[in-house]
N, CA, C and O atoms as a GROMACS GRO file, in nm:
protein
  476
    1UNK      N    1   0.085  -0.117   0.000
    1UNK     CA    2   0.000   0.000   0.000
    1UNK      C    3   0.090   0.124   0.000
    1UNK      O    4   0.167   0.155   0.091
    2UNK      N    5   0.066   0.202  -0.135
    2UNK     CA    6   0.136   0.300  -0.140
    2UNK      C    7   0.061   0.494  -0.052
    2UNK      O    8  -0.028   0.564  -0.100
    3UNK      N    9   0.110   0.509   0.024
    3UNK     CA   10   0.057   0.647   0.127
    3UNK      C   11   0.118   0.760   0.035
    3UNK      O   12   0.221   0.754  -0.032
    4UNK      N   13   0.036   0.854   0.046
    4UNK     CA   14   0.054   1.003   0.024
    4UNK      C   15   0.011   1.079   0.114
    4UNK      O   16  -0.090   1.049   0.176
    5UNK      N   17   0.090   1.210   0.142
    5UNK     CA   18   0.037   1.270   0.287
    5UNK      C   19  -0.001   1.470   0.230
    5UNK      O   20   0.094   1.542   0.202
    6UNK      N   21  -0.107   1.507   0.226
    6UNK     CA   22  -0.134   1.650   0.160
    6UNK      C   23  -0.197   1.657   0.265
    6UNK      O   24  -0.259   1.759   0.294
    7UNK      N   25  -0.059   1.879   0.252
    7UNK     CA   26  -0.111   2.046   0.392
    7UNK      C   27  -0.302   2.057   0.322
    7UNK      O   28  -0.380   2.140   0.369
    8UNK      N   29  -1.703   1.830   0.138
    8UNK     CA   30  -1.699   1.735   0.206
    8UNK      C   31  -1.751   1.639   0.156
    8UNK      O   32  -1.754   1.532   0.216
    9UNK      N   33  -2.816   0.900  -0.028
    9UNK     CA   34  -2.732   0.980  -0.050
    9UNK      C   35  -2.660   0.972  -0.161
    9UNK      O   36  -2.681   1.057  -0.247
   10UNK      N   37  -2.567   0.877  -0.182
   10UNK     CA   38  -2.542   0.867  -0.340
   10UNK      C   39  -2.407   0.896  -0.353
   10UNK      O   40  -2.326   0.849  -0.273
   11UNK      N   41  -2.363   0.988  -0.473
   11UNK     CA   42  -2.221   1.038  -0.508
   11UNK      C   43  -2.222   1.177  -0.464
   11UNK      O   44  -2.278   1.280  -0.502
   12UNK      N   45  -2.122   1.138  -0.348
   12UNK     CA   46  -2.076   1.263  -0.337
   12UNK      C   47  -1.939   1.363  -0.363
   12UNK      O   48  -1.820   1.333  -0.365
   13UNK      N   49  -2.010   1.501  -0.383
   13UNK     CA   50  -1.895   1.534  -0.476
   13UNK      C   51  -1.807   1.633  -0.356
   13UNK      O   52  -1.848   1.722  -0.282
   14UNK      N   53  -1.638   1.562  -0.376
   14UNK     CA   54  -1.571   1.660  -0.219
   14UNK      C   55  -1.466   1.707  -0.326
   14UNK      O   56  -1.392   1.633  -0.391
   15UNK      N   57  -1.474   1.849  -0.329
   15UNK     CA   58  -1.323   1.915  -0.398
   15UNK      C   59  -1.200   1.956  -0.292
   15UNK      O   60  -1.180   2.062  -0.234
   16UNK      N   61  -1.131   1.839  -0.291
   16UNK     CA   62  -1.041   1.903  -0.199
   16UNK      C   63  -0.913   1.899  -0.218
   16UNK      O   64  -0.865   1.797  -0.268
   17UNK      N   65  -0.833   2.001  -0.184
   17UNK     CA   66  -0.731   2.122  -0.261
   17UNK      C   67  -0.590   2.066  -0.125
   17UNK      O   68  -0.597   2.044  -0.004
   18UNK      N   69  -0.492   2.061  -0.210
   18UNK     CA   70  -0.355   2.044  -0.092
   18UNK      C   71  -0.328   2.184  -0.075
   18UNK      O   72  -0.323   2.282  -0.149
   19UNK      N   73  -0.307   2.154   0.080
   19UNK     CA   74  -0.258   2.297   0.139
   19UNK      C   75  -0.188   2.428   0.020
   19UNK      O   76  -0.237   2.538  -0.005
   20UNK      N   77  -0.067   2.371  -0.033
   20UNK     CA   78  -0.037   2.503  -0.109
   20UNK      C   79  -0.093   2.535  -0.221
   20UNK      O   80  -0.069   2.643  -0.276
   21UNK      N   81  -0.187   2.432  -0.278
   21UNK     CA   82  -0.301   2.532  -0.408
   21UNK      C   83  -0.337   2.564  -0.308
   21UNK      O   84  -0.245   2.642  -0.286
   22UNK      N   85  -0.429   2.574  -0.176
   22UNK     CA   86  -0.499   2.719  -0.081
   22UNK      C   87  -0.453   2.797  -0.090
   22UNK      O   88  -0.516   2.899  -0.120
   23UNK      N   89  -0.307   2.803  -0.070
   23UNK     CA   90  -0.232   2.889  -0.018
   23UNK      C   91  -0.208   3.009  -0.161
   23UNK      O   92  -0.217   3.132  -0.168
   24UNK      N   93  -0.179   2.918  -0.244
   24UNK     CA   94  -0.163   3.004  -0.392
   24UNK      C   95  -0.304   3.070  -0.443
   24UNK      O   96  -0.300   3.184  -0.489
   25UNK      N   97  -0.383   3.025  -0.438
   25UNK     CA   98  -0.535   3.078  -0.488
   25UNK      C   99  -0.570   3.167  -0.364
   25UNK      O  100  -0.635   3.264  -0.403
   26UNK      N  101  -0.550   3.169  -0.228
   26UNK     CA  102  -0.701   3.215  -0.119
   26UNK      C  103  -0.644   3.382  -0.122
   26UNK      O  104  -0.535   3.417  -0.166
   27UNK      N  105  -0.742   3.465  -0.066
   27UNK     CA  106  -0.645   3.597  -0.007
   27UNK      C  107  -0.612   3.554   0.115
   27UNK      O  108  -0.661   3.468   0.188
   28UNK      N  109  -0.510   3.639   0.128
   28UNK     CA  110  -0.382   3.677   0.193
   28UNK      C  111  -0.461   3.673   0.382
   28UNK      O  112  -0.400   3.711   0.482
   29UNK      N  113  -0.586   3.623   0.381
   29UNK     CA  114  -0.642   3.639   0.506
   29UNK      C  115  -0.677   3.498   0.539
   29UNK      O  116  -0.762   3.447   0.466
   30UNK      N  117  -0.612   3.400   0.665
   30UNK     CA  118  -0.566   3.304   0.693
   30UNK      C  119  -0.718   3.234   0.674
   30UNK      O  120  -0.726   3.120   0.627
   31UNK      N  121  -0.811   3.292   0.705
   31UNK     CA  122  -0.945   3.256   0.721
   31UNK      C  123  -1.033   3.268   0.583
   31UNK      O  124  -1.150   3.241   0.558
   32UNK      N  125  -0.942   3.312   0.515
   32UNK     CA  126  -1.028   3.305   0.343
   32UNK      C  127  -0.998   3.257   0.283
   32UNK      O  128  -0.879   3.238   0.257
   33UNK      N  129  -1.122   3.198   0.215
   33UNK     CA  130  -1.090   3.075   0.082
   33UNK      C  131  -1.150   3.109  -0.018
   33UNK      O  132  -1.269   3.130   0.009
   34UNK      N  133  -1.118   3.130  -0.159
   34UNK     CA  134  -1.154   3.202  -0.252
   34UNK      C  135  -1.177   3.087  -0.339
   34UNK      O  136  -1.088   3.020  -0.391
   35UNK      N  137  -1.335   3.066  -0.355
   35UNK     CA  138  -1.427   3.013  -0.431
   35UNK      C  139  -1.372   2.932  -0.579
   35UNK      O  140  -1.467   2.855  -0.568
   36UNK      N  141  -1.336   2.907  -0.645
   36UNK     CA  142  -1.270   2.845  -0.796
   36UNK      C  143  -1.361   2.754  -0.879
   36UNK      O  144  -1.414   2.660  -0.819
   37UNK      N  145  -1.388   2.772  -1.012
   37UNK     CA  146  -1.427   2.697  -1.079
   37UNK      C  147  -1.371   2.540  -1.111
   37UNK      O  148  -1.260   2.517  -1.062
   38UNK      N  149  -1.422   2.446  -1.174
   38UNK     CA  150  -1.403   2.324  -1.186
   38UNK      C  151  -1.266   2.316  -1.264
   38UNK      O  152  -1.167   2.246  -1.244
   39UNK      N  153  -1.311   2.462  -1.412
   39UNK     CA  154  -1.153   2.421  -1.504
   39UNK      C  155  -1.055   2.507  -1.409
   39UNK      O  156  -0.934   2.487  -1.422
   40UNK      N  157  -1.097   2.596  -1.318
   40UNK     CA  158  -0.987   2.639  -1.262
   40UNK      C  159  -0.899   2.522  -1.183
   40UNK      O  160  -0.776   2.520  -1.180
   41UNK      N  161  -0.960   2.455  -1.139
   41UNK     CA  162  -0.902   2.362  -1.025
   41UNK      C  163  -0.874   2.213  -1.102
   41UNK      O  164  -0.868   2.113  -1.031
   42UNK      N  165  -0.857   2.200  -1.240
   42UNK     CA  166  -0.841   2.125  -1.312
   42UNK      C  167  -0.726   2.123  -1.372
   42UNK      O  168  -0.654   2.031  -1.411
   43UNK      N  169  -0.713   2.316  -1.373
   43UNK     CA  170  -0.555   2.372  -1.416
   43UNK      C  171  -0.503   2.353  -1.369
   43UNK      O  172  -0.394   2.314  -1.412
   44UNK      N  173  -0.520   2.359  -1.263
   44UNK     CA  174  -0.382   2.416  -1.136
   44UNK      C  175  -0.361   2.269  -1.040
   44UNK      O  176  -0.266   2.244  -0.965
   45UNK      N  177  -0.459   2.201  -1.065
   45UNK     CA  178  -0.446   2.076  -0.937
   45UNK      C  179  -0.349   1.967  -1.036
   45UNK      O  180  -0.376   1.967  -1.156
   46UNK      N  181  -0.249   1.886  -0.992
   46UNK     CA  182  -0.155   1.747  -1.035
   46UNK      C  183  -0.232   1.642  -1.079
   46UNK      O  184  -0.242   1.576  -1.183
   47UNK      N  185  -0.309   1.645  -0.922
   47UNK     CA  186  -0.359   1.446  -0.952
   47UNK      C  187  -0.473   1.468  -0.931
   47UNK      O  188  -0.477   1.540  -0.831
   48UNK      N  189  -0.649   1.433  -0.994
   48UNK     CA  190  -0.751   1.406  -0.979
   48UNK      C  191  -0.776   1.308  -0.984
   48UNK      O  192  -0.745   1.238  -1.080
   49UNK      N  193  -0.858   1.253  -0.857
   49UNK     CA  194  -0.882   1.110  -0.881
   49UNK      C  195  -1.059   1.114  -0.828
   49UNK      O  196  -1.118   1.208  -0.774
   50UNK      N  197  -1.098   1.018  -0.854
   50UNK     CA  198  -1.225   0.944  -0.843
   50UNK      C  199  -1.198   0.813  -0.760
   50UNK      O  200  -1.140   0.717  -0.811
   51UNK      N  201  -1.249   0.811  -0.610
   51UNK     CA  202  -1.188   0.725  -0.517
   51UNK      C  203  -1.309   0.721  -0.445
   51UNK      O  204  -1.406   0.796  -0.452
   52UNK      N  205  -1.286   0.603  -0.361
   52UNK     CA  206  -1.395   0.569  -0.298
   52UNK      C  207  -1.352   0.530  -0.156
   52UNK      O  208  -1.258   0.451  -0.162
   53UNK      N  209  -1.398   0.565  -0.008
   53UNK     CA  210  -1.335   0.588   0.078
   53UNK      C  211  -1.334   0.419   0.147
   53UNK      O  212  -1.447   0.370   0.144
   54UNK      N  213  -1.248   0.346   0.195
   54UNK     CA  214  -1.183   0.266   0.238
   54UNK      C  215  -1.165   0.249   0.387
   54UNK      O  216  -1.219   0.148   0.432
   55UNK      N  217  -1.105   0.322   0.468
   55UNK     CA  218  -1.089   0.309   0.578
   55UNK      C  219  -1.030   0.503   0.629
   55UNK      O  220  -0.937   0.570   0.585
   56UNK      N  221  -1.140   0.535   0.740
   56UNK     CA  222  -1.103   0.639   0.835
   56UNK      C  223  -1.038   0.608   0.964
   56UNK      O  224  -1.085   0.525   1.043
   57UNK      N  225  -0.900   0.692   0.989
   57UNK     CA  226  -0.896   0.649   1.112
   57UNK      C  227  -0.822   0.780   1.159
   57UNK      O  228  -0.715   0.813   1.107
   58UNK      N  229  -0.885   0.858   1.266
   58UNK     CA  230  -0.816   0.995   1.358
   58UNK      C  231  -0.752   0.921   1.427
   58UNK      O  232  -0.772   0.802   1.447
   59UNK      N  233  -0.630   1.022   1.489
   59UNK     CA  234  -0.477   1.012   1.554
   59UNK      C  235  -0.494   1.099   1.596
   59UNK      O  236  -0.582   1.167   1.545
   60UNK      N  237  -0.406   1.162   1.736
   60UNK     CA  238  -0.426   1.282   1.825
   60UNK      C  239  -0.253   1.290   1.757
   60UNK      O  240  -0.186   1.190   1.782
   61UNK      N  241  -0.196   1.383   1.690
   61UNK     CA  242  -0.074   1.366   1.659
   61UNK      C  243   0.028   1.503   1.744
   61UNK      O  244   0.140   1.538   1.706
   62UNK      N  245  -0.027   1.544   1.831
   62UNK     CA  246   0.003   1.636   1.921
   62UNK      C  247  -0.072   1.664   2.035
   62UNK      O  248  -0.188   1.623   2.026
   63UNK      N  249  -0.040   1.729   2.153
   63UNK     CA  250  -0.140   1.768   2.246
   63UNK      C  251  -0.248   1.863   2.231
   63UNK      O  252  -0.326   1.893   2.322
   64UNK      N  253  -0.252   1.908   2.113
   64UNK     CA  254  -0.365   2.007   2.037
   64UNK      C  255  -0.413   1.994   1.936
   64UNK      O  256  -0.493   2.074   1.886
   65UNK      N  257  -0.372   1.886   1.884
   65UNK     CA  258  -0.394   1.851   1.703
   65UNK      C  259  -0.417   1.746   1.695
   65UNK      O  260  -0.348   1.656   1.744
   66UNK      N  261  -0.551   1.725   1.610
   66UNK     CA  262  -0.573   1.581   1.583
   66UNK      C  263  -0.581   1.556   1.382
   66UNK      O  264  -0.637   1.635   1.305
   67UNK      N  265  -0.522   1.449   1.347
   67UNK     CA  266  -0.548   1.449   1.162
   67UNK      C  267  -0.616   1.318   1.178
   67UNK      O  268  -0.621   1.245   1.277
   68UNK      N  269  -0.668   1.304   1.060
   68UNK     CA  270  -0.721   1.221   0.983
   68UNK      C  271  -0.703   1.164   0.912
   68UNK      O  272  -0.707   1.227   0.806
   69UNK      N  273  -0.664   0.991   0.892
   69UNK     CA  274  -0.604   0.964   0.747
   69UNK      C  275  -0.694   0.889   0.676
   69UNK      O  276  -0.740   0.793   0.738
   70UNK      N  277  -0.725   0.901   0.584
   70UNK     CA  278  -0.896   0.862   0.459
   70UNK      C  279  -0.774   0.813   0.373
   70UNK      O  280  -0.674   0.871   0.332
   71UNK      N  281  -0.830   0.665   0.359
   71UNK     CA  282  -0.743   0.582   0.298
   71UNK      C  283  -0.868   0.551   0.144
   71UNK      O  284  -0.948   0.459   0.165
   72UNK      N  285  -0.878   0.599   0.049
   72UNK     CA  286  -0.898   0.580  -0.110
   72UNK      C  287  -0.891   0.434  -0.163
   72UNK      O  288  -0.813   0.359  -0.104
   73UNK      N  289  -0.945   0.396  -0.240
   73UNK     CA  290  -0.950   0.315  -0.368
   73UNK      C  291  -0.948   0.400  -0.467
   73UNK      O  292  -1.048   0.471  -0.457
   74UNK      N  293  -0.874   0.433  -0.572
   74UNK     CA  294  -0.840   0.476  -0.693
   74UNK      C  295  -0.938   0.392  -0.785
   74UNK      O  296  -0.917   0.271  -0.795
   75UNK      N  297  -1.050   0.453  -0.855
   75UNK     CA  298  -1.137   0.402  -0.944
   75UNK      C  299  -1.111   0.438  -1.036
   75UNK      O  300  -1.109   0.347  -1.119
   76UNK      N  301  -1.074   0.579  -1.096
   76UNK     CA  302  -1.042   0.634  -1.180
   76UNK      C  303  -0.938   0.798  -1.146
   76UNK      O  304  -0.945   0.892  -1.067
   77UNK      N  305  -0.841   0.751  -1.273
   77UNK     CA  306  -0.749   0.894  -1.257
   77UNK      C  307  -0.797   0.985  -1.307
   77UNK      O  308  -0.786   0.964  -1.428
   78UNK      N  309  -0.847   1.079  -1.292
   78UNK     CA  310  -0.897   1.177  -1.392
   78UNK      C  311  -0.786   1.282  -1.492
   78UNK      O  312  -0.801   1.319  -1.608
   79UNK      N  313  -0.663   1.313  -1.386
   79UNK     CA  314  -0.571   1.392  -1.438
   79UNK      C  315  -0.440   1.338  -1.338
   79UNK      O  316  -0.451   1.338  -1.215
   80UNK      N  317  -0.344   1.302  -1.392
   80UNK     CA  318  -0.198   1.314  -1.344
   80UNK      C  319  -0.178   1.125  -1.314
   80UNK      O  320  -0.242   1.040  -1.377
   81UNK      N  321  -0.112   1.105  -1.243
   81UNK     CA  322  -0.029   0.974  -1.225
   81UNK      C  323  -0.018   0.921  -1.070
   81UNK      O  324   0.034   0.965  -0.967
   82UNK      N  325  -0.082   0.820  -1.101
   82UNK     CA  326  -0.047   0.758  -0.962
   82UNK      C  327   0.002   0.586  -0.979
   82UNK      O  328  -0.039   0.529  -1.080
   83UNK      N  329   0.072   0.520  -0.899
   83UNK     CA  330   0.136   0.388  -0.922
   83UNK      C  331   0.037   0.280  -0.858
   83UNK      O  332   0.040   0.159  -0.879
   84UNK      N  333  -0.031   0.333  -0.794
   84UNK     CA  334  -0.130   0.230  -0.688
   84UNK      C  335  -0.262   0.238  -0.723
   84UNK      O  336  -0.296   0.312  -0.816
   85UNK      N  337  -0.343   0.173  -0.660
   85UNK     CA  338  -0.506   0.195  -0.689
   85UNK      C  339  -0.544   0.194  -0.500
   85UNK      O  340  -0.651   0.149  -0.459
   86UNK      N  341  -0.446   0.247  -0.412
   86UNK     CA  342  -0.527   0.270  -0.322
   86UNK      C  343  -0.417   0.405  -0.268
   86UNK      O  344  -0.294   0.393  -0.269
   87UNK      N  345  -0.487   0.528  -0.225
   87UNK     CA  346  -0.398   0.647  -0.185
   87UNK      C  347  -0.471   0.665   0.001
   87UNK      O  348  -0.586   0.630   0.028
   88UNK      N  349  -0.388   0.717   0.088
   88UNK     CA  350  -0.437   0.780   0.190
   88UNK      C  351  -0.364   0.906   0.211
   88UNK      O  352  -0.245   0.929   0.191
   89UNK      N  353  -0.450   0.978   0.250
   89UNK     CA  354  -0.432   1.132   0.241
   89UNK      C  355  -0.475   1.161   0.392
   89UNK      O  356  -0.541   1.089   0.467
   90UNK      N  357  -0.404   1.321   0.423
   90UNK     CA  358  -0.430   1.315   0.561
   90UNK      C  359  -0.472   1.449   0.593
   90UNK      O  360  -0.396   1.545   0.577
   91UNK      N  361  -0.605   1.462   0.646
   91UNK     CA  362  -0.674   1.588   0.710
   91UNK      C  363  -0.625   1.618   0.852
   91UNK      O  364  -0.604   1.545   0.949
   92UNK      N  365  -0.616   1.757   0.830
   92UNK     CA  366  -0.679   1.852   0.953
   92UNK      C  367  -0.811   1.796   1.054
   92UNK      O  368  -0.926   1.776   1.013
   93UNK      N  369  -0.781   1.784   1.147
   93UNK     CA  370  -0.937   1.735   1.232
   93UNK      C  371  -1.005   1.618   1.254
   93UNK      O  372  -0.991   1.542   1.158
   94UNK      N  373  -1.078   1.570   1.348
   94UNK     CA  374  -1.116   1.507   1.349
   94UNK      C  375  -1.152   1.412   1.491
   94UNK      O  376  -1.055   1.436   1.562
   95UNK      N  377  -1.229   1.331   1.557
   95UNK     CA  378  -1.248   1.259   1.672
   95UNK      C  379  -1.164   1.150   1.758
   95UNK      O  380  -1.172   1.031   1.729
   96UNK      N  381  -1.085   1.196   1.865
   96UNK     CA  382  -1.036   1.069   1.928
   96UNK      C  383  -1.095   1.057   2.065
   96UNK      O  384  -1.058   1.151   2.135
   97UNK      N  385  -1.184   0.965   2.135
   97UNK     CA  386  -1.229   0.936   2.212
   97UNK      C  387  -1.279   1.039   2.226
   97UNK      O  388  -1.313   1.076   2.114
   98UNK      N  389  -1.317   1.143   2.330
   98UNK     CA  390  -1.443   1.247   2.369
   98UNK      C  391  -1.370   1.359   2.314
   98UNK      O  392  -1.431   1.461   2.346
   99UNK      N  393  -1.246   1.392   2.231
   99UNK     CA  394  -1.205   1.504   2.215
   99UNK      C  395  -1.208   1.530   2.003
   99UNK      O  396  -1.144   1.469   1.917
  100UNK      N  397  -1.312   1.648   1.988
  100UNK     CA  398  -1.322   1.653   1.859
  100UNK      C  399  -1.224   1.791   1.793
  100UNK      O  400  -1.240   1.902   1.844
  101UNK      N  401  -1.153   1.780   1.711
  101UNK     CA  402  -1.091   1.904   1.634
  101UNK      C  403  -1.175   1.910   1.488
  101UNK      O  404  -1.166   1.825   1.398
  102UNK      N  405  -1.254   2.023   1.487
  102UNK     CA  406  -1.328   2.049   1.398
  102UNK      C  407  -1.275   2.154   1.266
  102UNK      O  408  -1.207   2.256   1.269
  103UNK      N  409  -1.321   2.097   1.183
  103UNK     CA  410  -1.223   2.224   1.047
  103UNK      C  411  -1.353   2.258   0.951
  103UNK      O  412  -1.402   2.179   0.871
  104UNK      N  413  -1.402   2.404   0.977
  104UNK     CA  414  -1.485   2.424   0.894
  104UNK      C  415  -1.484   2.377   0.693
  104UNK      O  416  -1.388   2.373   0.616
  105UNK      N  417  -1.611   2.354   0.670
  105UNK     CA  418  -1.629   2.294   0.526
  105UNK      C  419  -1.563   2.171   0.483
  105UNK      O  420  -1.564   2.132   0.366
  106UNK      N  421  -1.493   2.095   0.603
  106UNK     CA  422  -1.436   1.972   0.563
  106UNK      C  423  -1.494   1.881   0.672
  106UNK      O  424  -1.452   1.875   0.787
  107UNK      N  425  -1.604   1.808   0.618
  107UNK     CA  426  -1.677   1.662   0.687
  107UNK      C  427  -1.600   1.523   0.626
  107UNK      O  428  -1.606   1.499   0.505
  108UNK      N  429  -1.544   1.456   0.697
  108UNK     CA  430  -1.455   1.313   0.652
  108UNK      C  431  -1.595   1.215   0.670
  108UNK      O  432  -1.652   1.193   0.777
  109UNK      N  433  -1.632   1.164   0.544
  109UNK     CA  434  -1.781   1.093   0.558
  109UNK      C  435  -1.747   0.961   0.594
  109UNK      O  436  -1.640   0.918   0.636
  110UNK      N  437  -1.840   0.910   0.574
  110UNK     CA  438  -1.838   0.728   0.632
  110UNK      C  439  -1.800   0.672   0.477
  110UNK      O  440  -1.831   0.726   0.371
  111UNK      N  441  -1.736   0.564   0.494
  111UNK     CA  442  -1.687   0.458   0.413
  111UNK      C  443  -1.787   0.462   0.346
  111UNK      O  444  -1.903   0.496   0.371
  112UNK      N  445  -1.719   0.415   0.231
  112UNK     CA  446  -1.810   0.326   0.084
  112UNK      C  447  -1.856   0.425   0.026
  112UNK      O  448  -1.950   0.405  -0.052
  113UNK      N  449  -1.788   0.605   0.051
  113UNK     CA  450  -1.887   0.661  -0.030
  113UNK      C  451  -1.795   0.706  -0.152
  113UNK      O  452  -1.674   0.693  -0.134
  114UNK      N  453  -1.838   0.758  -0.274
  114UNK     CA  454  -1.770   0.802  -0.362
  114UNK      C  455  -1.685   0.959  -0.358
  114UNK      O  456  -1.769   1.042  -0.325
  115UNK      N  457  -1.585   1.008  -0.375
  115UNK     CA  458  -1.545   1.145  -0.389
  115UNK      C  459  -1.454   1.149  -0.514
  115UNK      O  460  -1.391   1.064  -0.577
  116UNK      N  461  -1.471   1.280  -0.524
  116UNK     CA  462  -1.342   1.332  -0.680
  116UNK      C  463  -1.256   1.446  -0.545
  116UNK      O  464  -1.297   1.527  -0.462
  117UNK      N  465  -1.126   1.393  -0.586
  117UNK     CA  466  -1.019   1.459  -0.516
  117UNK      C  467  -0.936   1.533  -0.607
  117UNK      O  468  -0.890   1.488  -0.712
  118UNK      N  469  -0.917   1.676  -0.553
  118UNK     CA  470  -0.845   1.748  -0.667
  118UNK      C  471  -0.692   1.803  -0.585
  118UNK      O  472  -0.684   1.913  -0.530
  119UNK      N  473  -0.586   1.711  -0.590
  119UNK     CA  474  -0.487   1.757  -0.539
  119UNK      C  475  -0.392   1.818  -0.628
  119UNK      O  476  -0.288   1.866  -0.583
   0.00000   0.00000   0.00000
């Protein structure tokens, strides 16, 4: 199993951006995220994939910080290259025993569901 680590019923659709496309697209205000179209984020993003979620599991990886690692099935590449058909990627936030770190506009859903990832 090959890992990747990047800085939300039916199909659901989650656009989600590695830390430095935020950083390159948002304004300059830590708390703003500046809206982008599909071909925008088609330009500018490496790897799109069409994945289907596998296994969640939060880690407290500091005394204040908790991530998330959402482990993928690769169904389809949409844009760029990957060697595996399973990726895990790792969020900001999330539940370990009674303590939750919450990250606005990013919900880590339950298994088996579909997402398009735009890293």
């Amino acid at each position: 199993m090959k890992n990747l680590f990047l800085s939300s019923a039916g199909l659901q659709l989650a656009v989600i951006c590695a830390h430095f496309f935020l950083i390159s697209i948002s304004c300059s205000h830590a708390s703003s995220v500046r809206h982008v179209s599909m071909d925008e984020m088609l330009q500018h993003c490496q790897f799109v994939f069409e994945g289907e979620v596998l296994v969640i599991e939060s880690i407290e990886t500091s005394p204040k910080r908790i991530h998330t690692h959402v482990t993928f099935e690769i169904k389809d590449i949409i844009k760029g290259e990957y060697s595996s058909n399973i990726i895990t990627l790792r969020f900001l936030g999330g539940t370990v025993g009674n303590r939750t770190m919450a990250i606005s506009d990013i919900e880590i859903s339950a298994t088996r569901r579909t997402w398009y990832l735009f890293c």
